[in-house]
C-alpha atoms as a printed R data frame, in Angstrom:
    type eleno elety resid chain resno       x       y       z
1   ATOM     1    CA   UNK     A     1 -53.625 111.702 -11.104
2   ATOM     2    CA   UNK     A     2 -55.754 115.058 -10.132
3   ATOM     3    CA   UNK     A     3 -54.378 117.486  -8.048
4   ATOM     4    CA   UNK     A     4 -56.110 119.570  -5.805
5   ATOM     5    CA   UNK     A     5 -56.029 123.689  -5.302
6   ATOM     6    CA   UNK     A     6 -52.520 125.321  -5.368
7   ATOM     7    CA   UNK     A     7 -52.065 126.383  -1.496
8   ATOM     8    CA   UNK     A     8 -51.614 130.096  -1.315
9   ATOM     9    CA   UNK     A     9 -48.209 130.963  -0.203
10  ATOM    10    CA   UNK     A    10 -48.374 131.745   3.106
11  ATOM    11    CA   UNK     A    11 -44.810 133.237   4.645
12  ATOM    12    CA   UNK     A    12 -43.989 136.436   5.537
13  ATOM    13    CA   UNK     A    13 -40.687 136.724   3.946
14  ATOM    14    CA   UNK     A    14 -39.657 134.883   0.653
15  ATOM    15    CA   UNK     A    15 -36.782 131.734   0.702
16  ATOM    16    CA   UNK     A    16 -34.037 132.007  -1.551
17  ATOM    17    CA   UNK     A    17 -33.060 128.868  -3.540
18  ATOM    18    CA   UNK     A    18 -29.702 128.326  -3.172
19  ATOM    19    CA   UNK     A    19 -27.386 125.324  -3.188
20  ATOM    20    CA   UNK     A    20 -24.561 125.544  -0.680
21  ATOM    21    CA   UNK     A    21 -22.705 123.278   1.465
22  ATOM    22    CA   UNK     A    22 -23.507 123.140   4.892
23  ATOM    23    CA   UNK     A    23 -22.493 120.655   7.975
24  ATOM    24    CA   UNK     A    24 -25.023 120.289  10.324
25  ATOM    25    CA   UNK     A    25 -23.366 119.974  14.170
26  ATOM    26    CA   UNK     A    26 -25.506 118.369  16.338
27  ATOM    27    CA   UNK     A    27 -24.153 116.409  19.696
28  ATOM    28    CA   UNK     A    28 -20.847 114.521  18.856
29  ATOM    29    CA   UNK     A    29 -21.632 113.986  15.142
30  ATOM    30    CA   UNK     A    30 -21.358 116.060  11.975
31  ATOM    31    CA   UNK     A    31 -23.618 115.524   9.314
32  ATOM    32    CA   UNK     A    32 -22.438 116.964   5.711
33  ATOM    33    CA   UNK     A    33 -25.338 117.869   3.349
34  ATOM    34    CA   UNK     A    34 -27.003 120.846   1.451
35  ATOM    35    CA   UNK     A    35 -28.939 124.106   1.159
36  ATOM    36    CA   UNK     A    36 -32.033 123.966  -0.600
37  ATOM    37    CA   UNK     A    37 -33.368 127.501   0.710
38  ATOM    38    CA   UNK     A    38 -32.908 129.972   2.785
39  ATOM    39    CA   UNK     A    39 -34.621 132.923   4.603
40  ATOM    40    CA   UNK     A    40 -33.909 135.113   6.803
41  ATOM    41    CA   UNK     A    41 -35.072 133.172  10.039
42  ATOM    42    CA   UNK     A    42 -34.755 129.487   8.991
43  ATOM    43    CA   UNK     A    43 -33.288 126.644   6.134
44  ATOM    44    CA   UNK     A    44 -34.156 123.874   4.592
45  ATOM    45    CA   UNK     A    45 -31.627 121.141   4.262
46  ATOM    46    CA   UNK     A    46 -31.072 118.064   2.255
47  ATOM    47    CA   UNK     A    47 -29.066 115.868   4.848
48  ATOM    48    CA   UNK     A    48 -28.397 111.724   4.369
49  ATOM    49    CA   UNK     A    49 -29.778 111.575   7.912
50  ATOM    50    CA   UNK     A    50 -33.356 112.035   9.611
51  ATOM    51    CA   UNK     A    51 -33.246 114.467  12.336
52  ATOM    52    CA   UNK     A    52 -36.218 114.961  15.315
53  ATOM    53    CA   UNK     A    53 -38.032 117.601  15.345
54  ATOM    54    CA   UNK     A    54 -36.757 119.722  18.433
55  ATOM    55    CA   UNK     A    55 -33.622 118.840  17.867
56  ATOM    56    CA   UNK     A    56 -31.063 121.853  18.641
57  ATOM    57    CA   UNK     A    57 -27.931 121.716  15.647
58  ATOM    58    CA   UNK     A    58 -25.318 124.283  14.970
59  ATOM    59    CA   UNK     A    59 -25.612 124.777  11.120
60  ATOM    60    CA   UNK     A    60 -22.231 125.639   9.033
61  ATOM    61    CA   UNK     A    61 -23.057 127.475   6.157
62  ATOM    62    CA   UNK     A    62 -20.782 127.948   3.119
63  ATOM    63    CA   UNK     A    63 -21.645 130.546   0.975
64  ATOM    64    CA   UNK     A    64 -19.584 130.522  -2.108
65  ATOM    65    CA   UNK     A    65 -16.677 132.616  -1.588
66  ATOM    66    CA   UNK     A    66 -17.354 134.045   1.347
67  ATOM    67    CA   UNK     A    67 -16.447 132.645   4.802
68  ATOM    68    CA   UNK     A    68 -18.421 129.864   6.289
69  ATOM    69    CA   UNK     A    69 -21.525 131.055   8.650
70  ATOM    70    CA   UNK     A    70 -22.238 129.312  11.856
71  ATOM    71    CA   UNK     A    71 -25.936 129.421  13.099
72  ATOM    72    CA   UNK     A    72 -27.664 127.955  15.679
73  ATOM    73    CA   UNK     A    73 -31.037 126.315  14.719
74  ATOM    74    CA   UNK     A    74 -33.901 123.884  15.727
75  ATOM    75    CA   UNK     A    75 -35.250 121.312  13.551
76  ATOM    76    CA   UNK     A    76 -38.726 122.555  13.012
77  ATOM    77    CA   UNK     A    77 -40.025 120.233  10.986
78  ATOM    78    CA   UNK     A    78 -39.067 117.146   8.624
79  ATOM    79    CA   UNK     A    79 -40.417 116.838   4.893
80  ATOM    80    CA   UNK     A    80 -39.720 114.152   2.803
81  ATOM    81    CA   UNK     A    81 -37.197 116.501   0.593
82  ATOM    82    CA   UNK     A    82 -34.871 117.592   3.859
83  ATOM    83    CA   UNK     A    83 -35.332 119.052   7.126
84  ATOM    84    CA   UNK     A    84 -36.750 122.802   7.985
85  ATOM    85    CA   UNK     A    85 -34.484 124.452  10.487
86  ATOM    86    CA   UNK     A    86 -35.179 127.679  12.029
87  ATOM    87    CA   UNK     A    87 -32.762 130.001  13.421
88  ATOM    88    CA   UNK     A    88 -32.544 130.728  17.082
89  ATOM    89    CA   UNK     A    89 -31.674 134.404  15.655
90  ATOM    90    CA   UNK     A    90 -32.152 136.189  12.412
91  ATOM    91    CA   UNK     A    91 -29.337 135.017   9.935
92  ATOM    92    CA   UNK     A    92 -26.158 136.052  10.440
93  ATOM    93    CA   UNK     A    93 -25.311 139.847   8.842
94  ATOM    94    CA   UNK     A    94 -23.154 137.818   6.360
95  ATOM    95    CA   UNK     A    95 -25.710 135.952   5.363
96  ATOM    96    CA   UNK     A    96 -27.746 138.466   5.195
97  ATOM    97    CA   UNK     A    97 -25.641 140.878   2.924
98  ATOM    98    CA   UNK     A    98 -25.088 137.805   0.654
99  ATOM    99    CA   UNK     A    99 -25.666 139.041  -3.201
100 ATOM   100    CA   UNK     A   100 -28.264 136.177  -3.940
101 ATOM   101    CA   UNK     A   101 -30.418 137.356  -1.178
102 ATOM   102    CA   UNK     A   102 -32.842 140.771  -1.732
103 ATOM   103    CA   UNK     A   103 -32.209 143.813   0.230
104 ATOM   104    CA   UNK     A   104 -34.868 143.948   2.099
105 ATOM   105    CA   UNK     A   105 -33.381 140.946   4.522
């Protein structure tokens, strides 16, 4: 199977590939699933469930040994891997200070 041109990468800032547990809240329900990046304005997710785009969630982040970070976020997109969520505001200064991130956040 041929493959086309590698896309040039195209964000501003990098994401961070990081696996950490995260419960998405969003209406009544909590959804339990995973961190597959992060950046400083947004996540991907691996969740068991679809979500709509526009959807608004409160994200629970758990970094490991640290205190879990709550962040409100819209589902910006769905890809077949998990869902893009992007922050309503920049990550949360824990998050941000996090050793597995760069300094620069």
């Amino acid at each position: 199977m041929a493959t086309g041109p590698k896309r040039q990468e195209q964000r501003r800032r990098p994401r961070n590939r990081v696996s950490w547990p995260v419960i998405v809240e969003v209406d009544d329900r909590l959804l339990r699933g995973e961190t597959l990046d992060l950046a400083p304005f947004g996540a991907k997710l691996r969740l068991d469930e679809r979500l709509v785009e526009g959807t608004v969630a409160t994200l629970h982040i758990k970094p490991p040994q640290d205190p879990p970070l709550d962040v409100e976020a819209i589902v910006w997109r769905t890809d077949r891997d998990g869902c893009v969520f992007f922050f309503m505001k920049a990550a949360p200064t824990g998050l941000q200070a996090h050793p597995e991130f760069p300094a620069s956040l």
